[in-house]
C-alpha positions in Angstrom: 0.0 0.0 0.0 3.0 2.1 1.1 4.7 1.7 -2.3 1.2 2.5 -4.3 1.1 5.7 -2.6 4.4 6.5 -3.9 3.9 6.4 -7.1 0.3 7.9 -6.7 2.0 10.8 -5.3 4.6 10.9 -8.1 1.8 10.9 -10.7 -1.2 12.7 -9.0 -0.2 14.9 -6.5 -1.4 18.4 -6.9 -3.0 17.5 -10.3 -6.5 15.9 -9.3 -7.6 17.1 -12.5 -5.4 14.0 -14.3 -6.8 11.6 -11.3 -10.2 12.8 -12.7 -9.1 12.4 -16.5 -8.0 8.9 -15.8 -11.2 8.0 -14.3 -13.8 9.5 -16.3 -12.4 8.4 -19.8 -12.1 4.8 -19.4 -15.3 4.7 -17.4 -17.0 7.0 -20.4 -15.7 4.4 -23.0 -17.7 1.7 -20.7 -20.4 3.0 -20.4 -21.1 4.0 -23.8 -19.8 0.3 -25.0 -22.2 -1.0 -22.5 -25.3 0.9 -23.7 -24.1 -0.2 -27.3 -24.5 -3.5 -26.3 -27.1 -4.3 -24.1 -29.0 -0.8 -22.6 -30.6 -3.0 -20.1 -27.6 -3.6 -18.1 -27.8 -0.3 -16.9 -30.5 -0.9 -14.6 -27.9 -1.3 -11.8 -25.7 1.1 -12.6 -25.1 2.2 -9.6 -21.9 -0.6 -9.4 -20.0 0.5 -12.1 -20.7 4.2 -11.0 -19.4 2.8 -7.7 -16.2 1.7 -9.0 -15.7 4.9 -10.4 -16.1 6.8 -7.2 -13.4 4.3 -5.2 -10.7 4.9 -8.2 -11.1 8.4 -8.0 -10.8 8.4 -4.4 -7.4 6.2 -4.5 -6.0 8.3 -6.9 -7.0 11.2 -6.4 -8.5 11.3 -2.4 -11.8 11.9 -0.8 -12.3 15.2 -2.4 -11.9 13.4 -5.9 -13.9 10.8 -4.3 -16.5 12.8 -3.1 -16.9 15.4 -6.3 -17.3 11.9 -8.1 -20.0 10.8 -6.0 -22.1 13.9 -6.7 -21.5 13.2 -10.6 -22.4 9.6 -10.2 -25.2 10.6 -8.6 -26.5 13.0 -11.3 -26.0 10.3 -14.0 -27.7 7.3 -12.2 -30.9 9.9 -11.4 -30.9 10.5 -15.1 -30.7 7.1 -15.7 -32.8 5.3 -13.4 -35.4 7.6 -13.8 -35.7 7.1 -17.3 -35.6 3.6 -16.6 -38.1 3.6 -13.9 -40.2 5.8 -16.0 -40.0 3.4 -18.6 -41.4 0.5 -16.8 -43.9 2.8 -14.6 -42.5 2.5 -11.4 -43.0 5.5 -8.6 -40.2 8.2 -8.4 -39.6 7.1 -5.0 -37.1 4.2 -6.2 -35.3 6.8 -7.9 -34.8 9.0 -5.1 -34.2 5.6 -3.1 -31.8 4.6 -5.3 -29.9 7.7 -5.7 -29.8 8.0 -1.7 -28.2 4.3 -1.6 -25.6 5.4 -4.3 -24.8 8.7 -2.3 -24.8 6.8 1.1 -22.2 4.2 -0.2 -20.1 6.8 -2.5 -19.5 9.2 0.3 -18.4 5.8 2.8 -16.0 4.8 0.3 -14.4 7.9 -0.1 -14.5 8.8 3.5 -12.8 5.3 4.3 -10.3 5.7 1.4 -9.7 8.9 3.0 -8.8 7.7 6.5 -6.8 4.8 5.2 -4.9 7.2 3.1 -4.7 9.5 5.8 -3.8 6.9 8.4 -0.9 6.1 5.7 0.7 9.3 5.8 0.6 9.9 9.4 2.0 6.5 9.8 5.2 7.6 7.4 5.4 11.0 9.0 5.8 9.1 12.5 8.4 7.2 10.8 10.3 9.9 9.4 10.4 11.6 12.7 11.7 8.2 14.7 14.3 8.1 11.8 15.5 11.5 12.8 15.1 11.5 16.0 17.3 8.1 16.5 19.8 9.6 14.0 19.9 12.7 16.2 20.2 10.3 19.3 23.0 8.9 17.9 25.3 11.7 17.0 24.4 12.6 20.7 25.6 9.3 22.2 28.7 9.8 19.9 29.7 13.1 20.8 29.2 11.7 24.8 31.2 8.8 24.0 34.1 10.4 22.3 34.0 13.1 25.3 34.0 10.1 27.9 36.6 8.0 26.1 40.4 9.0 25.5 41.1 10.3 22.0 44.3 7.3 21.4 46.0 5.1 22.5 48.8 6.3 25.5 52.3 5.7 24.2 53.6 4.7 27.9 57.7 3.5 28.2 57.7 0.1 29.0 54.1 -0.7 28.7 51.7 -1.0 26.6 48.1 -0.7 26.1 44.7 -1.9 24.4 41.2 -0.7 25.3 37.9 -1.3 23.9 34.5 0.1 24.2 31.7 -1.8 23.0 28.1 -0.1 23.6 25.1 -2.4 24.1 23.1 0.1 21.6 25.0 2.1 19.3 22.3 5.1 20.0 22.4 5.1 23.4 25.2 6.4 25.9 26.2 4.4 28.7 28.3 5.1 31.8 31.1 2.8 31.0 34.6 4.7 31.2 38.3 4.4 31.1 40.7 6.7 30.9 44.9 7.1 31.4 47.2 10.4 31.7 50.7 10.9 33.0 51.1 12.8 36.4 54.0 15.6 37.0 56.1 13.0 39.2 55.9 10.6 35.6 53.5 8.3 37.1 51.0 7.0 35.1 47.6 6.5 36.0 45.1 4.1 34.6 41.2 3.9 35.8 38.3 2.3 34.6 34.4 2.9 35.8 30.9 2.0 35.5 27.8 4.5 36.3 25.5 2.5 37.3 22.4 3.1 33.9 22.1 4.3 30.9 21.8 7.5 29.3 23.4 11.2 29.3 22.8 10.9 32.6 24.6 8.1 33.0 27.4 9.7 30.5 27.5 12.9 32.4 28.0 10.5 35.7 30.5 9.1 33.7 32.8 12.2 32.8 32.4 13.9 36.3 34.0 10.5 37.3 36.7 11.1 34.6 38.0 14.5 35.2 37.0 14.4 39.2 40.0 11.7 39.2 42.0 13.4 36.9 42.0 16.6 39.3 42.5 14.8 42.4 45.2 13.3 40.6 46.8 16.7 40.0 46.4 17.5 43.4 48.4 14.7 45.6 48.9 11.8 43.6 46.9 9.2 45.6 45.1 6.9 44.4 42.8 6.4 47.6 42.5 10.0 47.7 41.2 10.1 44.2 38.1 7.8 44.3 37.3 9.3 48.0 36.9 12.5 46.0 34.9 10.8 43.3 32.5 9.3 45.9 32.1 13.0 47.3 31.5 14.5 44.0 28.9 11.8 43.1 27.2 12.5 46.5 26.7 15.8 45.8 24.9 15.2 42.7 22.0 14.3 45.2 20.4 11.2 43.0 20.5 7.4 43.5 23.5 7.0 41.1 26.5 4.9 42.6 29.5 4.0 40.7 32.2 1.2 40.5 36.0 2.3 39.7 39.4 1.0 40.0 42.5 3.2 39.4 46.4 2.1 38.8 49.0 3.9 39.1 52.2 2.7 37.8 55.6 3.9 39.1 58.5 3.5 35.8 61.1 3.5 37.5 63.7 2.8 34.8 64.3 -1.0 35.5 62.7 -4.0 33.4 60.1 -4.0 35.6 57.5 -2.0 37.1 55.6 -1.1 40.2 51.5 -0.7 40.4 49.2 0.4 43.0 46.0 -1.0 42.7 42.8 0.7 44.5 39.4 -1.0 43.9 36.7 1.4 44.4 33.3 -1.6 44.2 35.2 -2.8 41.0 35.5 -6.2 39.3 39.3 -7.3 40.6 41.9 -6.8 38.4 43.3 -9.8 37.1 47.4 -10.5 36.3 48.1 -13.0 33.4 51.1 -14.7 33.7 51.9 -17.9 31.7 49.7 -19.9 32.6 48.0 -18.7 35.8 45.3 -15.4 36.5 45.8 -14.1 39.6 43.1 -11.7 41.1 45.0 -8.7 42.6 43.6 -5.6 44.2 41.4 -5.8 47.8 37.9 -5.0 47.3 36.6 -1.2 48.6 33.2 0.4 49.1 30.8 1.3 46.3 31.8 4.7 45.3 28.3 7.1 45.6 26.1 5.6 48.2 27.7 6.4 51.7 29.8 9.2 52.5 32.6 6.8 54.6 33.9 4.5 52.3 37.0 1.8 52.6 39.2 1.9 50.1 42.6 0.1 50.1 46.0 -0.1 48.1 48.1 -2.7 47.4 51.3 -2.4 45.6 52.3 -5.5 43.3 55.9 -6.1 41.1 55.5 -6.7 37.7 57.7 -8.8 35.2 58.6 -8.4 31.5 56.2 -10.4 29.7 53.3 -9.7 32.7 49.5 -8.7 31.5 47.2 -6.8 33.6 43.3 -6.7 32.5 40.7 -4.9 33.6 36.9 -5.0 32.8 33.6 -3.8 33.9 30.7 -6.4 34.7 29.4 -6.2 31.1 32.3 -8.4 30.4 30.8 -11.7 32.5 27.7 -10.8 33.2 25.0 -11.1 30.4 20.9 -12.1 30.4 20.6 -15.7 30.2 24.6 -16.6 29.6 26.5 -15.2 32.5 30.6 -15.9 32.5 31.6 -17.2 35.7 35.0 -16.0 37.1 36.7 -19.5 36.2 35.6 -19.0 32.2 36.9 -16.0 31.8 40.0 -17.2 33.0 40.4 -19.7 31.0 39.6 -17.2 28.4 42.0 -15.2 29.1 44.8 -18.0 28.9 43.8 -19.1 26.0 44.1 -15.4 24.7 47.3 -14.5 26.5 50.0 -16.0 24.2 48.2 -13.3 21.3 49.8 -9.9 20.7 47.9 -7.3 23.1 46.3 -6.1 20.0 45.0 -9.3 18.6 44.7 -10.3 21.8 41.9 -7.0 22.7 39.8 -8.0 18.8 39.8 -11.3 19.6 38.4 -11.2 23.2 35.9 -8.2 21.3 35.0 -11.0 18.9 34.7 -13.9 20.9 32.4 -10.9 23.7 30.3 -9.8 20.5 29.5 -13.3 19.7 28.0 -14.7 22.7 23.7 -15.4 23.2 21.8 -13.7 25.2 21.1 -10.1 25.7 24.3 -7.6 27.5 25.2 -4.7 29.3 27.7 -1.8 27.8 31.1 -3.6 28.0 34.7 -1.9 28.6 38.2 -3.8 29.3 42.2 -2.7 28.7 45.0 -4.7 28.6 48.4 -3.5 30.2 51.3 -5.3 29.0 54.9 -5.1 30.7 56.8 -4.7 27.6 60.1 -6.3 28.2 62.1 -4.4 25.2 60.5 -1.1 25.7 61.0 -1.6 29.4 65.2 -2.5 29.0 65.1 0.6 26.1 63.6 2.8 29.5 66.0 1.6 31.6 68.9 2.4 29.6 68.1 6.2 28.8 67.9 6.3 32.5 71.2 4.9 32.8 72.6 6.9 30.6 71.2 10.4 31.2 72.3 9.8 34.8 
């Protein structure tokens, strides 16, 4: 029906007149080939008359319909009435008859005219959903490039691989992760999850982002930087919470490197070696909900060769297929010997391909690169 209007529209719109021509001629030609043949098939011509008024309304809409209707209705009093006359019947069949023809010429068009009508509004709603997710869209993607770090960190003696991956393309969540250098030439690592969805979620989401980032600035600690998040979060004065972790790596110009890990409600962080995942990291409060929280940080070595991974809950948890902890390790093994690129598109792939319905998902990977790490520690040798 959709495509018919189409090309009705193409061909008719805002030229009833050709709608008219189209149905008067052929229905002309009829009628005068049916009075040729046999006259006395006109005594119901009120059908044929009929089928005039619903092409005219189709093509043309319930005005056409309607003018049609009128014009039948002239011809079929002329007609019957001669008719009627003709056999001696009483007037009152004609006006009956007429009445009938005008009753079911005016339905038609007036139900043509809904249906058409019902048609457009239909397509207009459609249009404006069309926009309106298109519009939703660009939002999310301008809140999602502002949440998310532009590139990849280029950090000496590690290195990095993040992903992002939104349950709906058009709609924001509070998923976040982020890294900067501090002036003592620490770097700093976090990852979050808002709880929800949204731009409120998103704006959640970057207050978290630059809230650590200042506190950062400020002292350094990592404790002291989710402690400021849960305060800003608290003052937003709404049932949001939030989950974060933060690293802070210490390069200190040896093959090896130094991490403070502070868990603020956050999934563990998990250290790959060969062929073991070890969790690392104490659990602390939820950040958000109570204004004392406890917050811990433990300090762990890490080798050349070591991986560190973090992830937000979208990673295991997911409607109807849920990854226990022991799955994703073995994922994670299996997925270890990969460069950390291949090693971040494949986990994406294998994440993207599972049933079942999920939440936003975000995860990095921090290798200890040992041949970036020896290159470190020899400019430090030698500038000292």
């Amino acid at each position: 029906m959709i495509r018919f209007q189409d090309w009705r529209d193409r061909r008719f719109a805002r030229r009833p007149w050709l709608a008219a021509a189209v149905v008067l001629v052929p229905m002309t030609a009829f009628a005068f080939l049916v009075v040729l043949a046999d006259s006395s098939m006109l005594i119901l011509p009120g059908a044929w008359l009929l089928l005039l008024v619903a092409v005219a309304a189709v093509l043309g809409g319930w005005r056409l319909g309607a003018t049609m209707t009128l014009i039948g209705a002239l011809a079929l009093a002329v007609v019957v009435s001669d008719i009627n006359a003709e056999l001696g019947l009483p007037r009152s069949r004609t006006v009956w008859a007429v009445g009938q023809f005008l009753m079911a010429g005016g339905g038609v068009s007036l139900a043509l005219g809904a249906t058409d009508r019902a048609i457009r509004e239909m397509r207009k709603t459609a249009r404006a959903l069309a926009l309106s997710e298109q519009r939703a869209m660009e939002v999310a993607g301008k809140l999602q490039r502002a949440i998310l770090p532009v590139a990849q960190p280029e950090i000496p003696g590690l290195r990095v691989a993040a992903r992002y991956l939104p349950a709906d393309a058009s709609e924001v969540g509070g998923d976040f992760y982020d890294w900067f250098r501090a002036a003592d030439g620490s770097w700093y690592l976090q990852i979050g999850d808002v709880c929800g969805k949204g731009p409120a979620a998103a704006s959640r989401a970057l207050l978290a982002r630059y809230t650590m980032r200042t506190a950062a600035m400020l002292d350094g600690d990592p404790i002291g930087m989710l402690c400021a998040l849960n305060r800003a979060i608290l003052a937003e004065d709404d049932d949001r919470y939030c989950t974060a972790a933060v690293l802070r790596f210490n390069l200190n110009g040896t093959p090896a490197a130094d991490v403070d890990v502070v868990l603020g409600g956050h999934p563990h962080a998990l250290l790959l070696q060969e062929d073991t995942v070890t969790r690392i990291g104490r659990a602390g409060s939820l950040l958000g909900l109570f204004e004392d929280v406890e917050l811990y940080c433990d300090r762990h070595d890490l080798k050349p060769g070591d991986r560190l991974f973090l992830y937000t809950d979208g990673v295991t948890d997911r409607q109807g297929a849920a990854m226990t902890d022991a799955q994703l390790h073995r994922l994670l093994l299996e997925l270890n010997p990969l460069p950390i690129d291949d090693f971040a598109g494949e986990l994406e792939r294998r994440l993207l391909s599972r049933p079942g319905g999920r939440d936003d998902i975000a995860f990095f990977i921090i290798a200890v690169d040992e041949t970036a790490r020896r290159a470190a520690a020899a400019h430090v040798s030698q500038s000292a």
